[in-house]
C-alpha positions, 0 to 999 in steps of 0.5 A: 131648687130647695125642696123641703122634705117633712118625714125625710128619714121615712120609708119613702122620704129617705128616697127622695130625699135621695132623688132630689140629691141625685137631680142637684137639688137642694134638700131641707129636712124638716127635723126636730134635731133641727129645730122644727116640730111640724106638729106644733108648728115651731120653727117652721116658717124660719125653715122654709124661708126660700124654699121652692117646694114642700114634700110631706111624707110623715106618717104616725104608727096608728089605727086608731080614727081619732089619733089619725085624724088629729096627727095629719091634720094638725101637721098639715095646718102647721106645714101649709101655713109656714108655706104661705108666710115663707112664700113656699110655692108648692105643697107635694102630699103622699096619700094612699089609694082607695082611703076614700073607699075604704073606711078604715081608722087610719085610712080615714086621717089621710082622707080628712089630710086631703081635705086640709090640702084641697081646701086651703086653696095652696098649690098643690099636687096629691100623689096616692099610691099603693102598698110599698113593696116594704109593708108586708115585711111590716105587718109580718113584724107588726100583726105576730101572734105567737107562732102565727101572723094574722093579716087582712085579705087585700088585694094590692099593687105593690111598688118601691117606695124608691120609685115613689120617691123619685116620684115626688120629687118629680112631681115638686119640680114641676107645676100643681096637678088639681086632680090627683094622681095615683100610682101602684107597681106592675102587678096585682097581688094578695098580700096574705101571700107576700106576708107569707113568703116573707115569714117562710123566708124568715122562718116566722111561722104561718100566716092566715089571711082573714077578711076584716069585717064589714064594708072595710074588709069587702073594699079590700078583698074587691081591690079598692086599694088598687088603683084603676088608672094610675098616673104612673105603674112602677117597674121593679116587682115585688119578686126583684124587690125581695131577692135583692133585699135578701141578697143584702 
């Protein structure tokens, strides 16, 4: 089947585009290089004309409320209404677990993305998961202050986002799920400690896990961004994820 991949260079869409090679699909990336900008729509329709299947993956680096609502709004209205002119069958939409329990900038665009999603009445599948194993190295880098990190007290379940991404493409292959699906890794574990490994690996400096204020930082800490019964828990921990990562 041709299944078309917005945020095909991301963290987690390179993986599966990856995985949809692997299992003999054929992979359309949804691309400005190619000609399509999934945030005014141009070129869309043309693009996914025989496509079977939609996996958006696209992401915007921002806190803010109001630039998150609008970036995955819009792009979603763009996305599924191109799939409903081309005859695109399925809509695939990575989330998050725990946005809706967890009022937070960002958080609050990927509710506001479900909510495109579940009213357009398209078929579609919403599949949340937790941190990838990749955001501590993330927020080591984008939270340094100096010679210290400061970083969010969360609890988290971290997973591959290689295993999210074969995820998806599964998920695309196969029929809509109405209710969504959730998915985290094999352990619970505070992110403060995992920024930290990675800064003392790096020789970065110390890093303070802080409660972020309000009804925000108690979701967190009481581990609503982990999910209570996953669809699926990856296998590969965060431990086996790092020593390889530092082997390379």
């Amino acid at each position: 089947m041709r299944i078309a991949i917005a945020g095909a260079t991301g963290a987690v869409g390179r993986h599966a585009a990856e995985a949809a090679t692997a299992q003999g699909h054929e992979v359309v990336p949804l691309a400005r290089s190619l000609g399509v900008d999934v945030r005014t729509g141009s070129g869309l329709t043309a693009r996914l004309e025989g496509v079977d299947a939609v996996v958006d993956c696209l992401n915007v680096l921002t806190m803010r409320r109001k630039r998150a609502v609008e970036f995955f709004t819009t792009t979603t209205r763009n996305l599924l209404a191109a799939e409903e002119q081309a005859g695109v069958g399925h809509h695939v939409l990575l989330s998050i677990v725990g946005i809706d329990e967890v009022p937070f900038g960002y958080y609050d665009g990927k509710v506001a993305q479900e909510q495109e999603v579940r009213r357009s009445g398209r078929p579609a599948t919403v599949l949340r998961a937790a941190q990838f194993h990749e955001f501590a190295e993330q927020m080591l880098e984008r939270s340094r202050v100096g010679p210290l990190t400061v970083v969010p007290r969360m609890l988290s379940a971290p997973v591959a986002a290689r295993e999210v991404g074969v995820a998806l493409v599964e998920l695309a292959a196969g029929p809509p799920h109405p209710e969504t699906l959730e998915m985290g890794g094999p352990e619970r574990l505070p992110m403060a400690d995992l920024v930290a490994r990675v800064a003392a690996a790096r020789g970065a400096g110390r890093v303070i896990g802080v409660r972020v204020p309000g009804a925000a930082g108690r979701a967190m800490v009481a581990g609503q961004l982990v999910p209570d019964a996953p669809w699926r828990v990856g296998t590969e921990t965060w431990d086996a994820w790092f020593a390889a990562r530092e082997a390379r």
